[in-house]
Legacy VTK file of the C-alpha trace (Angstrom):
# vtk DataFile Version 3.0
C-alpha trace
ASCII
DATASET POLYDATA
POINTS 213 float
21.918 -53.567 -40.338
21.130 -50.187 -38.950
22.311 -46.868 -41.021
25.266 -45.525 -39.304
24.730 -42.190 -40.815
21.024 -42.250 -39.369
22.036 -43.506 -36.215
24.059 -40.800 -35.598
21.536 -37.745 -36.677
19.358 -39.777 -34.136
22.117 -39.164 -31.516
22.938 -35.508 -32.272
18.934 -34.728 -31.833
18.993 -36.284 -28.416
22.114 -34.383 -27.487
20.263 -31.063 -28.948
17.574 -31.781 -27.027
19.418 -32.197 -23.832
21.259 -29.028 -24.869
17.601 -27.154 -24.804
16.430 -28.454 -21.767
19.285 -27.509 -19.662
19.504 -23.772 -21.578
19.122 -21.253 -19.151
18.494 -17.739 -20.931
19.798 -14.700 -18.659
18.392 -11.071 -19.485
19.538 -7.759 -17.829
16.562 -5.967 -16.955
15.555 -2.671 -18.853
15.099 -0.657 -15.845
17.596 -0.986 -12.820
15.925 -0.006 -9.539
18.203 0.465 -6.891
18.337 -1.525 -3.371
16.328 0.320 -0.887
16.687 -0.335 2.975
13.662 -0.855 4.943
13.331 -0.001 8.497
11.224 -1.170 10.881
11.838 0.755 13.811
13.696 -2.158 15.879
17.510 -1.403 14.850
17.185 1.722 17.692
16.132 -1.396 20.383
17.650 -4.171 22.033
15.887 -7.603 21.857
15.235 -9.111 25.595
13.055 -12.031 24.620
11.557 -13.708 21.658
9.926 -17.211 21.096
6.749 -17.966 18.698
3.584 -18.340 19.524
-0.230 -17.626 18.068
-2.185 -14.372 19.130
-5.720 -14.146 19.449
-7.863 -10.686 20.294
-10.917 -10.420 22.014
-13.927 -9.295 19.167
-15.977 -7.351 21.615
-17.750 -5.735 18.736
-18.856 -8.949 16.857
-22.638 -10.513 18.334
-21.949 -12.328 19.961
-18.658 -11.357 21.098
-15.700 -13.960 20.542
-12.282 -14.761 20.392
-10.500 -14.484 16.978
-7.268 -15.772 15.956
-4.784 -12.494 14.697
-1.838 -14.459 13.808
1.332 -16.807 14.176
4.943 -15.673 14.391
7.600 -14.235 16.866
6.684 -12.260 19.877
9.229 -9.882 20.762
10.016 -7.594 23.948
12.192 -4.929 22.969
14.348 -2.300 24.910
14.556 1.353 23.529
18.255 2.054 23.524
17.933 5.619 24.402
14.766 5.876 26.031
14.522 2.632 27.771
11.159 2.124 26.765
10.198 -1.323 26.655
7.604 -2.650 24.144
5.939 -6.473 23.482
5.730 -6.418 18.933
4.742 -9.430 17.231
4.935 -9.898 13.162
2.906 -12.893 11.638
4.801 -14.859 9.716
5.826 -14.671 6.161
4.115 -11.290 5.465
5.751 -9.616 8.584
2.191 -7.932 9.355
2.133 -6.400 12.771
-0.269 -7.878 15.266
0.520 -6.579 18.543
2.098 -3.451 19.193
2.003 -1.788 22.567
4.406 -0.775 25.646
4.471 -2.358 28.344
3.295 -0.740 31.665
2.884 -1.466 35.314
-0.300 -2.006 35.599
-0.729 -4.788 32.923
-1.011 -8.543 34.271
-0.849 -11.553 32.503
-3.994 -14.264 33.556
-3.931 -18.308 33.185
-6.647 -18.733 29.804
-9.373 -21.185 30.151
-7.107 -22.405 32.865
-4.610 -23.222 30.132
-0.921 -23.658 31.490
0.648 -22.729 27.990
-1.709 -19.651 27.396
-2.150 -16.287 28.979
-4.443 -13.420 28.833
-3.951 -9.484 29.309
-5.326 -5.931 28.600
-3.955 -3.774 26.451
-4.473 -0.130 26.794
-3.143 1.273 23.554
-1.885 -1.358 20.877
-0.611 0.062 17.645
-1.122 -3.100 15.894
-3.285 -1.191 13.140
-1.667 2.516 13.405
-4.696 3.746 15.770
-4.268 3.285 19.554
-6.851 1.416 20.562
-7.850 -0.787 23.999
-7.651 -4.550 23.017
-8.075 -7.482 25.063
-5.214 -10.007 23.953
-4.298 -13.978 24.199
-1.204 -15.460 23.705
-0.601 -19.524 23.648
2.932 -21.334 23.653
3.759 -24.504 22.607
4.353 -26.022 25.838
4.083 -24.742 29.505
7.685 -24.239 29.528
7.634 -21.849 27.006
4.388 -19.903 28.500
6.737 -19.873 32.055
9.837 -18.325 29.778
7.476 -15.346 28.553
5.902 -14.827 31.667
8.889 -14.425 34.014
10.365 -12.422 30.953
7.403 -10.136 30.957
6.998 -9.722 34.765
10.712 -8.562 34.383
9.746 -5.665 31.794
6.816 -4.482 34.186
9.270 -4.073 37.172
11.725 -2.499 35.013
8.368 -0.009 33.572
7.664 0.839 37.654
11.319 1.812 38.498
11.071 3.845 35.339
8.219 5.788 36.003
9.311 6.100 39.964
12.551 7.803 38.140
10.177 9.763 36.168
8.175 11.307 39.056
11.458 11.789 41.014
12.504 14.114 38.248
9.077 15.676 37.568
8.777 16.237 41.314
12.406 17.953 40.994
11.285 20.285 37.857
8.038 21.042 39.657
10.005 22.177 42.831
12.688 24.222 40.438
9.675 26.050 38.289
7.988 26.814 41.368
11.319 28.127 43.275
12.016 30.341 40.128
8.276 31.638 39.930
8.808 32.422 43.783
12.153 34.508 43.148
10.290 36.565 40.098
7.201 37.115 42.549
9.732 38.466 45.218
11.526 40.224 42.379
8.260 42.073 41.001
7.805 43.281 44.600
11.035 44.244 45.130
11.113 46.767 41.557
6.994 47.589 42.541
8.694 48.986 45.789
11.237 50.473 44.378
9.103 52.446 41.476
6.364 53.756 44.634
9.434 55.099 46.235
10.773 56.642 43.541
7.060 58.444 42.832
6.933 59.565 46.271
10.191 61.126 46.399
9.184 63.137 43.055
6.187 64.578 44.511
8.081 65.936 47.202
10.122 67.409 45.329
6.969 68.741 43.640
5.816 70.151 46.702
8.825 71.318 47.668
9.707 73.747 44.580
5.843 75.254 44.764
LINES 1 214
213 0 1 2 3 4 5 6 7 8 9 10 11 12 13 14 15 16 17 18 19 20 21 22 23 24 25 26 27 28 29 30 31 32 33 34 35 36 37 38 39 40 41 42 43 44 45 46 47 48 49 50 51 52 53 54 55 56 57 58 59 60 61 62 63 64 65 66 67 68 69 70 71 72 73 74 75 76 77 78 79 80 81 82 83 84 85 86 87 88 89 90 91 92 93 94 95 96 97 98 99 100 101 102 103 104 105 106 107 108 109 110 111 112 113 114 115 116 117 118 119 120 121 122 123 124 125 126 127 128 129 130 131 132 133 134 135 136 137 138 139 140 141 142 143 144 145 146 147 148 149 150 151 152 153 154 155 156 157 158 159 160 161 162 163 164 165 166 167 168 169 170 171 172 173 174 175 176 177 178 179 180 181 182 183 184 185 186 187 188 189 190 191 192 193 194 195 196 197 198 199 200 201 202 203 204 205 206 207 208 209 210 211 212
């Protein structure tokens, strides 16, 4: 016959155990550091498209020259709120490193890869991708087709939206240029005006001068 008394030590030790496993020690740390907000420059812009996708750059350094992969994650085409600036960033995934950084312009034009129907190539005159602007010749690939299409017509969008920009732009250089140069015309006709003014002046003191000898 089994020891009731041991029996039940037996059953307290299990319960102990379970006790342990299922302990969950809290301590407050020794230093508190408070919460710091991190910005990264997109809460002043307006997101127009985004959709993943894989990046690759053109290596025109390496021998021989070759495509390399810069990352995965989101590709984004943001608005400036107040400038209306438009830009194309992309973040790899889980470490949120920047891989492409540049504005988009006019002039750039987004080519069929290898023939691919999901994938596109395009220059980049100045991506910020690693602080320094530099020239970089850039591939993007989709998922599907469909998805290639989406950031296509989305991009051809941004470039039409860049031209009427810059037209805007000239317009109101052109309109500064004329206003500078109609003010620079008014002092010019001014300075002759007082030069006129001052010979006049001189000439009437010599006579005087003349006069009184």
């Amino acid at each position: 016959m089994a020891d009731p008394k041991k029996t039940s030590e037996e059953h307290d030790t299990s319960t102990e155990n379970l006790d342990d496993s299922n302990h969950d020690p809290h301590f407050e740390p020794i230093v508190s550091l408070p919460e710091q907000e991190i910005k990264t420059l997109e809460e002043d812009e307006e997101e127009l498209f985004k959709m993943r996708a894989k990046l690759f750059r053109f290596a025109s350094e390496n021998d021989p020259p070759e495509w390399k992969e810069r990352g995965t994650g989101d590709v984004k085409l943001l608005r400036h709120k107040e400038r209306g600036t438009i830009r194309l960033l992309m973040r790899r995934d889980k470490t949120l490193k920047i891989c492409a950084n540049h504005y988009i312009t006019p002039l750039m034009e987004l080519k069929p890869n290898a023939g691919s129907d999901r994938a596109w190539v395009w220059n980049a005159p100045a991506d910020f991708a690693d602080e320094e602007p530099k020239p970089e010749l850039l591939a993007i690939r989709f998922l599907n087709a469909e998805n290639a299409q989406k950031f296509k017509a989305k991009f051809d969008e941004c470039k039409e939206e860049a031209r009427t920009k810059g037209k805007g732009t000239n317009i109101n250089a052109e309109k500064i240029t004329e206003k500078l140069e109609a003010l620079s015309v008014k002092e010019n006709k001014g300075e002759k005006e007082e030069k006129k003014e001052e010979s006049t002046v001189s000439e009437n003191k010599e006579s005087e001068k003349s006069e009184e000898k």
